[in-house]
C-alpha positions in Angstrom: 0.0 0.0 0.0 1.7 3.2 -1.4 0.9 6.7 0.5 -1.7 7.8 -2.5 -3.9 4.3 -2.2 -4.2 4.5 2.2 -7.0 4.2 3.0 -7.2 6.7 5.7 -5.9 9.6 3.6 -8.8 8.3 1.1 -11.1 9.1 4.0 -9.9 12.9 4.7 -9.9 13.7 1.1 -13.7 12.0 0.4 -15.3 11.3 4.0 -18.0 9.5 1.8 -15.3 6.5 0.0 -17.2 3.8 1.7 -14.0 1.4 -0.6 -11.6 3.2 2.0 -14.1 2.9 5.1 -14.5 -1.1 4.1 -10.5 -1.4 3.8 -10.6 0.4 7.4 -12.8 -2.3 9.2 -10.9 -5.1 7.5 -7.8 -4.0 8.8 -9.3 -3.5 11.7 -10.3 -7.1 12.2 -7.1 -8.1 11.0 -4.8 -6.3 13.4 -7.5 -6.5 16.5 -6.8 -2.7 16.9 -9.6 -0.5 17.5 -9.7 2.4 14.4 -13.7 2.7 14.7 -15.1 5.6 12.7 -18.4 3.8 14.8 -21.4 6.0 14.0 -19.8 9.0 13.3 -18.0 7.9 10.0 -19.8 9.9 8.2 -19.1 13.2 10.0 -16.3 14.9 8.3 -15.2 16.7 11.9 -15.5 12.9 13.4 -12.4 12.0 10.5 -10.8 15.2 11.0 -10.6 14.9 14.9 -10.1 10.9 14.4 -6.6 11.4 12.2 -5.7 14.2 14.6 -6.2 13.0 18.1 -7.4 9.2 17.5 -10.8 7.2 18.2 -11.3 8.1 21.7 -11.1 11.4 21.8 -13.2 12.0 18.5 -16.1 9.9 19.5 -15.9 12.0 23.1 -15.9 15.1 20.5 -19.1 13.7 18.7 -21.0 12.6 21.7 -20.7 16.5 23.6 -21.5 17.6 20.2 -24.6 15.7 20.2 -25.2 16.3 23.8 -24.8 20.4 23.5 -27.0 20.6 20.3 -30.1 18.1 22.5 -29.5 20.6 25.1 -29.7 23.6 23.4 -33.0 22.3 21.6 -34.5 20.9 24.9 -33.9 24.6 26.3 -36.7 26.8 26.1 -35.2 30.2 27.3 -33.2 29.3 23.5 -35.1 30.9 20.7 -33.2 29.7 18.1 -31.1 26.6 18.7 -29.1 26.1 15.5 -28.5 29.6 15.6 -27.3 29.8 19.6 -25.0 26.8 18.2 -23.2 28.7 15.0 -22.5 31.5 16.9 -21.2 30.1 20.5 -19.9 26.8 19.8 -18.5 26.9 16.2 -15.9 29.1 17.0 -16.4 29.4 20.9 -14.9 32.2 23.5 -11.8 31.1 24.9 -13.5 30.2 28.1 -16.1 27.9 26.6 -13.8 26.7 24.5 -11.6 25.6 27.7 -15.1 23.7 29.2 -15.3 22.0 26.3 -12.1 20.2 25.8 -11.8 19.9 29.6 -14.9 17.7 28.6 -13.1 15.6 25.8 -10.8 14.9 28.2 -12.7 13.3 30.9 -13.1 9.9 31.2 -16.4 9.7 32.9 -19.3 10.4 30.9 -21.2 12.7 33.6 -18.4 14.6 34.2 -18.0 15.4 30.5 -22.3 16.6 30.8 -21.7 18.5 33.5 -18.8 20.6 31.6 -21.1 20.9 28.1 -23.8 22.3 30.7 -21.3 24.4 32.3 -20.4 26.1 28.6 -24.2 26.2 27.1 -24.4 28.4 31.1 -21.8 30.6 30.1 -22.4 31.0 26.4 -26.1 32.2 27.5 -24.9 34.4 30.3 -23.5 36.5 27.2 -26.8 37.1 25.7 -28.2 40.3 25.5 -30.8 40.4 28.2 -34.2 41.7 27.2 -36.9 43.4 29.6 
């Protein structure tokens, strides 16, 4: 396998190459080793995060990601939750952006909650208040 034909550089370049996903999980099963793109494999942040920092830490990525954006919608004092999301999470303050990879970095899962709650608190304490 040269450098142009790996199948993980075929995944950052086309996140949708199933061939190169396939090629993945076969290796995968071969070598025991766990590369699991899981459920997120079709997330190109997942890959990106995956090839940067490795399995763990992108699927802890993807799970707060998913946890935040069920927050925010649950949330009723949040208007508009996609919205809330693009403009404090996408490219947070430096403080949320410190709750949130203090987050990816705990092990345990409640911990990790109790950070994303504690940056969704601080990202609305910045809102304009009304009344």
């Amino acid at each position: 396998m040269t450098t142009q034909d790996n199948p993980c550089d075929r995944l950052l370049r086309n996140p949708n190459d199933r061939e190169a996903l396939e090629e993945l999980y076969r290796l995968e099963d071969e070598l025991g080793d766990n590369i699991s793109a899981g459920c997120y494999a079709d997330r190109p942040s997942y890959l990106s995060n995956f090839f940067q920092y490795g399995s763990k830490i992108a699927d802890r990525a993807e799970q707060i990601k998913d946890f935040l954006q069920s927050e925010l919608q649950a949330d009723e004092a949040i208007a508009d939750p996609r919205s809330f999301w693009v403009e404090h999470f996408q490219h947070p303050i430096p403080e949320v952006l410190s709750l949130l990879e203090e987050a990816v970095n705990c092990e345990e899962k409640e911990v990790r909650e109790a950070k994303a709650r504690e940056a969704i608190a601080l990202a609305k304490s910045r809102l304009p208040q009304t009344g």
